[in-house]
MOPAC internal coordinates of N, CA, C and O (Angstrom, degrees):
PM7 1SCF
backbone

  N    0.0000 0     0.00 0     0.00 0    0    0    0
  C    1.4532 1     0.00 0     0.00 0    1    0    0
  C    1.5310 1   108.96 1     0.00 0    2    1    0
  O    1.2310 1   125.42 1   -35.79 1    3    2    1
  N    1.2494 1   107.19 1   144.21 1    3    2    1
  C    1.6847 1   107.74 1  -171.50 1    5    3    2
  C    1.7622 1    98.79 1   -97.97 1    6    5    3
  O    1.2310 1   133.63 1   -57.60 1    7    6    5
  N    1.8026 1    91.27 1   122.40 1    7    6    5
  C    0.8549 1   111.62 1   167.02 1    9    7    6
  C    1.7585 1   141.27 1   -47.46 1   10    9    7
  O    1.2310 1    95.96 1  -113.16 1   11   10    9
  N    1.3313 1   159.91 1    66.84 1   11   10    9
  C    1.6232 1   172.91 1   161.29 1   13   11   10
  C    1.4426 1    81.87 1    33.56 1   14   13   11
  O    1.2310 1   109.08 1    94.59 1   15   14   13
  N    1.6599 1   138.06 1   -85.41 1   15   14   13
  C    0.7748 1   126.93 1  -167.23 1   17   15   14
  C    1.7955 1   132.35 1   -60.01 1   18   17   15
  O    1.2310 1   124.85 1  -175.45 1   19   18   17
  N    1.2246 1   108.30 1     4.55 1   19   18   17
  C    1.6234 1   137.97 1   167.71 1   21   19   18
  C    1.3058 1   105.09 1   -72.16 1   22   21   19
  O    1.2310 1   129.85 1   113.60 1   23   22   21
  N    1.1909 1    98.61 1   -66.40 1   23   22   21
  C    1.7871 1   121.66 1   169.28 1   25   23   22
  C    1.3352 1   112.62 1   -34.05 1   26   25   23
  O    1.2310 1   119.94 1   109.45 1   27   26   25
  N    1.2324 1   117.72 1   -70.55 1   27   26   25
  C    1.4803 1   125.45 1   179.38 1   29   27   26
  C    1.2871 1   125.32 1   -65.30 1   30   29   27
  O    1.2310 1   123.15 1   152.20 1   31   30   29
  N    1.5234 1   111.56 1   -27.80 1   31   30   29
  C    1.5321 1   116.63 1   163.04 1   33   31   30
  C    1.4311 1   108.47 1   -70.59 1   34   33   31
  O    1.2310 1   114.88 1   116.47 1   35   34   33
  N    1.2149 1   127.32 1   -63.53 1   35   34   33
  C    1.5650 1   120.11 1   159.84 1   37   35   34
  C    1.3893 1   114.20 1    -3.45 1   38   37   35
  O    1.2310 1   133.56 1    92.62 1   39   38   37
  N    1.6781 1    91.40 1   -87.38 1   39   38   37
  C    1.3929 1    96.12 1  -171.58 1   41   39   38
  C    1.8168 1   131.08 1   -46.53 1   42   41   39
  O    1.2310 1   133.01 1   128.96 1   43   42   41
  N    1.0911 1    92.46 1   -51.04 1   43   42   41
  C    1.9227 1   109.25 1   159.93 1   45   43   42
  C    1.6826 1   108.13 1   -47.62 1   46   45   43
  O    1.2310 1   106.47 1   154.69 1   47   46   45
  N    0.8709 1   142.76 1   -25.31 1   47   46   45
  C    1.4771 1   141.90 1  -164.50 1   49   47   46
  C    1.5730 1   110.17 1   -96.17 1   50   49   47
  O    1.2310 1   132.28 1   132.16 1   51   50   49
  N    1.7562 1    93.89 1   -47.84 1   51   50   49
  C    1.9570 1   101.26 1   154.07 1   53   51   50
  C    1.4752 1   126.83 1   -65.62 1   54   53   51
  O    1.2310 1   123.99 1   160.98 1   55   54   53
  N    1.4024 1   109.96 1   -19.02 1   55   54   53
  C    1.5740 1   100.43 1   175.48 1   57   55   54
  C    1.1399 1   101.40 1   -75.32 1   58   57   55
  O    1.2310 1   120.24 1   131.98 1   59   58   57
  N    1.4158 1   117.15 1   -48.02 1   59   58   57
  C    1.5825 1   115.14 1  -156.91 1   61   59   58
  C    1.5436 1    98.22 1   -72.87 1   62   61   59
  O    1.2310 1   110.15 1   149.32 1   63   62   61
  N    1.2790 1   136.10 1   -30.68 1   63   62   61
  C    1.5487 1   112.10 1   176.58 1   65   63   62
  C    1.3204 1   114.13 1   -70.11 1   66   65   63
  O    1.2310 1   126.78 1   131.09 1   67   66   65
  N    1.2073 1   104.57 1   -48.91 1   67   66   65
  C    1.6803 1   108.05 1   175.50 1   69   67   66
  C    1.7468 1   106.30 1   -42.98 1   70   69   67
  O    1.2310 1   106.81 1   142.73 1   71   70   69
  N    1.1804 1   142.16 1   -37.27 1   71   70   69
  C    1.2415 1   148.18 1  -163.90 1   73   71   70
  C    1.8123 1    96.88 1   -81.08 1   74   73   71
  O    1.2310 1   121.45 1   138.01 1   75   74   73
  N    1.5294 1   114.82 1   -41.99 1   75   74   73
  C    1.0990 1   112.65 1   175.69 1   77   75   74
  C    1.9494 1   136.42 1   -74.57 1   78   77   75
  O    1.2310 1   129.73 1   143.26 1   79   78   77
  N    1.4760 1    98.84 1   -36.74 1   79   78   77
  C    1.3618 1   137.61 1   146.94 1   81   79   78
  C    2.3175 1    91.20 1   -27.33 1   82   81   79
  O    1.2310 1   127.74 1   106.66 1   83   82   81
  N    1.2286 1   102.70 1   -73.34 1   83   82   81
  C    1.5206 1   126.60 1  -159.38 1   85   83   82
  C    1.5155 1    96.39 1   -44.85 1   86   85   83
  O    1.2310 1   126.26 1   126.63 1   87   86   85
  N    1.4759 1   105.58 1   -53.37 1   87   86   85
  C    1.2879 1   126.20 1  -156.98 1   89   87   86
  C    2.1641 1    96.44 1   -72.48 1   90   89   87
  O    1.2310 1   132.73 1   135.81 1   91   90   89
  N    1.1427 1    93.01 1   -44.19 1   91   90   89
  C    1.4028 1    99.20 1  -175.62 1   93   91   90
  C    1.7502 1   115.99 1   -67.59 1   94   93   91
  O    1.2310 1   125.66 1   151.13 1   95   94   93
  N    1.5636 1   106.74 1   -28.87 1   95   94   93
  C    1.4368 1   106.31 1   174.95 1   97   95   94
  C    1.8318 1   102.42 1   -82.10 1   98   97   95
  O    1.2310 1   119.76 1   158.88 1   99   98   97
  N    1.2117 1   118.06 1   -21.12 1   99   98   97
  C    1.4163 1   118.49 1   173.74 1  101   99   98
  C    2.0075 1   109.18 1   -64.79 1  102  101   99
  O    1.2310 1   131.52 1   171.26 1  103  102  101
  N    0.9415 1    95.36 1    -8.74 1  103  102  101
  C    1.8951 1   110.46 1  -152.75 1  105  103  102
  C    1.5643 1   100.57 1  -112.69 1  106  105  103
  O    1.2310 1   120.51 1   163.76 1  107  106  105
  N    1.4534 1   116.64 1   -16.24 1  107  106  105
  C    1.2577 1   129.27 1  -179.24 1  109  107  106
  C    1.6657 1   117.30 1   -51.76 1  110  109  107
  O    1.2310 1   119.21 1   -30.45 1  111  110  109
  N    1.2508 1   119.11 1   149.55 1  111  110  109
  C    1.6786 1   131.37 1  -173.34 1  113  111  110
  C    1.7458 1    96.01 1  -101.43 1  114  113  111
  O    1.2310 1   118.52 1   142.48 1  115  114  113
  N    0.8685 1   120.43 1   -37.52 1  115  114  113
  C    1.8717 1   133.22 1  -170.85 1  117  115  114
  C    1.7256 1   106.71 1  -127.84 1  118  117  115
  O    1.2310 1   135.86 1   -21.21 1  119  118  117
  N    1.4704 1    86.90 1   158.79 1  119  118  117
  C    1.0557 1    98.03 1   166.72 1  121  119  118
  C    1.6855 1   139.59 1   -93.95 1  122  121  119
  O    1.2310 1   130.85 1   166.74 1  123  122  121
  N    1.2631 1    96.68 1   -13.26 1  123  122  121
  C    1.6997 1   117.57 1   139.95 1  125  123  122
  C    1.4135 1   124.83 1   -41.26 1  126  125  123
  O    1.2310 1   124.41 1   125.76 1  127  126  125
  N    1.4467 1   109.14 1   -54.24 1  127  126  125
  C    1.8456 1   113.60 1   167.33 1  129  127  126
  C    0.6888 1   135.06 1   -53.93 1  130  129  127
  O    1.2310 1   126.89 1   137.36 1  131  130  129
  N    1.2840 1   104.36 1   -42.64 1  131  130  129
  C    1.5724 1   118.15 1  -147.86 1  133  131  130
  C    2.1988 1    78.06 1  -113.00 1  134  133  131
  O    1.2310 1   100.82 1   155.16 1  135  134  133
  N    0.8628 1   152.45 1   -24.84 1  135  134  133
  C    1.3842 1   138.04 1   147.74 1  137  135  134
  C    1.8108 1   109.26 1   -51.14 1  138  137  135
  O    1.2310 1   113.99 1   121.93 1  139  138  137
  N    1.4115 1   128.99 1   -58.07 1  139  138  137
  C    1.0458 1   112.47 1   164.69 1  141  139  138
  C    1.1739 1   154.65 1     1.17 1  142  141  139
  O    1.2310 1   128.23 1   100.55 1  143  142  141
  N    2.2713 1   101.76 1   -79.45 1  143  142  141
  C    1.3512 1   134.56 1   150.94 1  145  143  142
  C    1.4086 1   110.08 1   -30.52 1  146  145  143
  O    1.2310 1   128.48 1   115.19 1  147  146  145
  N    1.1004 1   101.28 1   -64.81 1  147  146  145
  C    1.6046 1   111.78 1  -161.53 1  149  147  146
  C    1.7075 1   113.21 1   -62.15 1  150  149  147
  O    1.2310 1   124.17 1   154.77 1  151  150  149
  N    1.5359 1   109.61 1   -25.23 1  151  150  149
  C    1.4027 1   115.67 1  -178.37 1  153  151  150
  C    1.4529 1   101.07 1   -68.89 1  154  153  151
  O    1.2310 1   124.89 1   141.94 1  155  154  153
  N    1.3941 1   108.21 1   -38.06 1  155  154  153
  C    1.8365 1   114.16 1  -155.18 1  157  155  154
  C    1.3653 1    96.34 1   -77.41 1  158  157  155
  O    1.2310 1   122.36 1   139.57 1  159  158  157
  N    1.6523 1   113.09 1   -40.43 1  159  158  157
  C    1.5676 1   116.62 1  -171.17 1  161  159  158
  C    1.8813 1   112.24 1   -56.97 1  162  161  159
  O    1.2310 1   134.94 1   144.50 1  163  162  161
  N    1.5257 1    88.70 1   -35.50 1  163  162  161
  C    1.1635 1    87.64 1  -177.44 1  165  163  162
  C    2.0718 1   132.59 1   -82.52 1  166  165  163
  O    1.2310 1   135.06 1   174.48 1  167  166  165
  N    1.5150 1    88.47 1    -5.52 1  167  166  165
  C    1.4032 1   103.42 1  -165.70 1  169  167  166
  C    1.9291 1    79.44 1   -94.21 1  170  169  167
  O    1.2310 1   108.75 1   150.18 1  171  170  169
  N    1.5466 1   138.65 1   -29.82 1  171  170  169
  C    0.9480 1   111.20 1   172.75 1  173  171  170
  C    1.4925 1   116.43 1   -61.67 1  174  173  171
  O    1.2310 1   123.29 1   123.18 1  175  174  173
  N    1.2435 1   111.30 1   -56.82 1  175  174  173
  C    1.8630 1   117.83 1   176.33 1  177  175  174
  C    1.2980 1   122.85 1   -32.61 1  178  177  175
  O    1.2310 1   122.41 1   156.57 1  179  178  177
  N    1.6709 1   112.98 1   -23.43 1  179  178  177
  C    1.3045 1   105.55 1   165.02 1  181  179  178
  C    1.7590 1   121.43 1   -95.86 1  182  181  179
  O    1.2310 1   128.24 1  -176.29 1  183  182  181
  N    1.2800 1   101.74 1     3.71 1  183  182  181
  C    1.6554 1   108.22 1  -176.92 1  185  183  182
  C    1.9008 1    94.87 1   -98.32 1  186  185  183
  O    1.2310 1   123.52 1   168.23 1  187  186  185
  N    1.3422 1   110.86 1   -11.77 1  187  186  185
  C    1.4450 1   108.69 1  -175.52 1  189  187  186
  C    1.6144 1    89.11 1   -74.00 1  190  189  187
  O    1.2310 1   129.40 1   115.32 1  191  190  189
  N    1.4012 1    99.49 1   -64.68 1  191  190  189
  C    1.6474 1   105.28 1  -177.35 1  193  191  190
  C    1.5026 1   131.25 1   -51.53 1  194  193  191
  O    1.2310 1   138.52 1   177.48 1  195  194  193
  N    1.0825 1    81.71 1    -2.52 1  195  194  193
  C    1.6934 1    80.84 1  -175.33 1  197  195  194
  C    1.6653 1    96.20 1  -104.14 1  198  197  195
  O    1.2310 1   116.24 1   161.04 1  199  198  197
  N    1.4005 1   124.76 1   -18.96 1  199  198  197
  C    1.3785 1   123.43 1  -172.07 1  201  199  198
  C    1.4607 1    99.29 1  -104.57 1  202  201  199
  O    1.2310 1   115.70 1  -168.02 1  203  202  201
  N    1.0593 1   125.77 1    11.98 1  203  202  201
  C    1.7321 1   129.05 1  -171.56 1  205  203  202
  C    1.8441 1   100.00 1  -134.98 1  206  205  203
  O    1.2310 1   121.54 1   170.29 1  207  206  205
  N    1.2949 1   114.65 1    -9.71 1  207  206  205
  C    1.3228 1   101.56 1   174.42 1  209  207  206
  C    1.8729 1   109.49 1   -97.79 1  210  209  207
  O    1.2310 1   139.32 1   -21.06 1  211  210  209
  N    0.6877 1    80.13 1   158.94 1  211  210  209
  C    2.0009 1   108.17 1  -175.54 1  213  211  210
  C    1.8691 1    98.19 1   -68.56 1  214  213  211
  O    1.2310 1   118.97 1   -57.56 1  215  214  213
  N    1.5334 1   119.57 1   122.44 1  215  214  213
  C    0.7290 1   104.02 1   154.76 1  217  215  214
  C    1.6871 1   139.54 1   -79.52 1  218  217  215
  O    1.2310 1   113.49 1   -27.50 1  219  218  217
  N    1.2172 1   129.92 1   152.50 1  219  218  217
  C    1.5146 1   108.17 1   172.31 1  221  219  218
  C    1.4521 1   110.18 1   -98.08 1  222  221  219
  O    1.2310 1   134.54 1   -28.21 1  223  222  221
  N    1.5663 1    89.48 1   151.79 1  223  222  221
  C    1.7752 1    94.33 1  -179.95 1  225  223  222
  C    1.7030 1   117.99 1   -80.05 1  226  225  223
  O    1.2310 1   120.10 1   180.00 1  227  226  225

């Protein structure tokens, strides 16, 4: 069984790439790249949300 504090390290490990991801589309030469970053950053933000939202019963 996966441990809460597993969970939260998880989750912490996706912010911080996603934050880095951010930094890298900020760092971009094109606008191809730096659209890229921003796709991936954003496909993490929804895996945060999906592991940080409440399920309903």
């Amino acid at each position: 069984m996966v441990e809460m504090s597993d969970t939260i390290s998880f989750i912490e490990k996706l912010a911080e790439r996603r934050s880095q991801l951010i930094q890298r589309a900020e760092d971009a030469t094109t606008e191809g790249e730096r659209q890229h970053w921003l796709e991936v950053a954003e496909q993490l933000q929804i895996m945060i949300h999906l592991h940080t939202t409440p399920i309903a019963a």
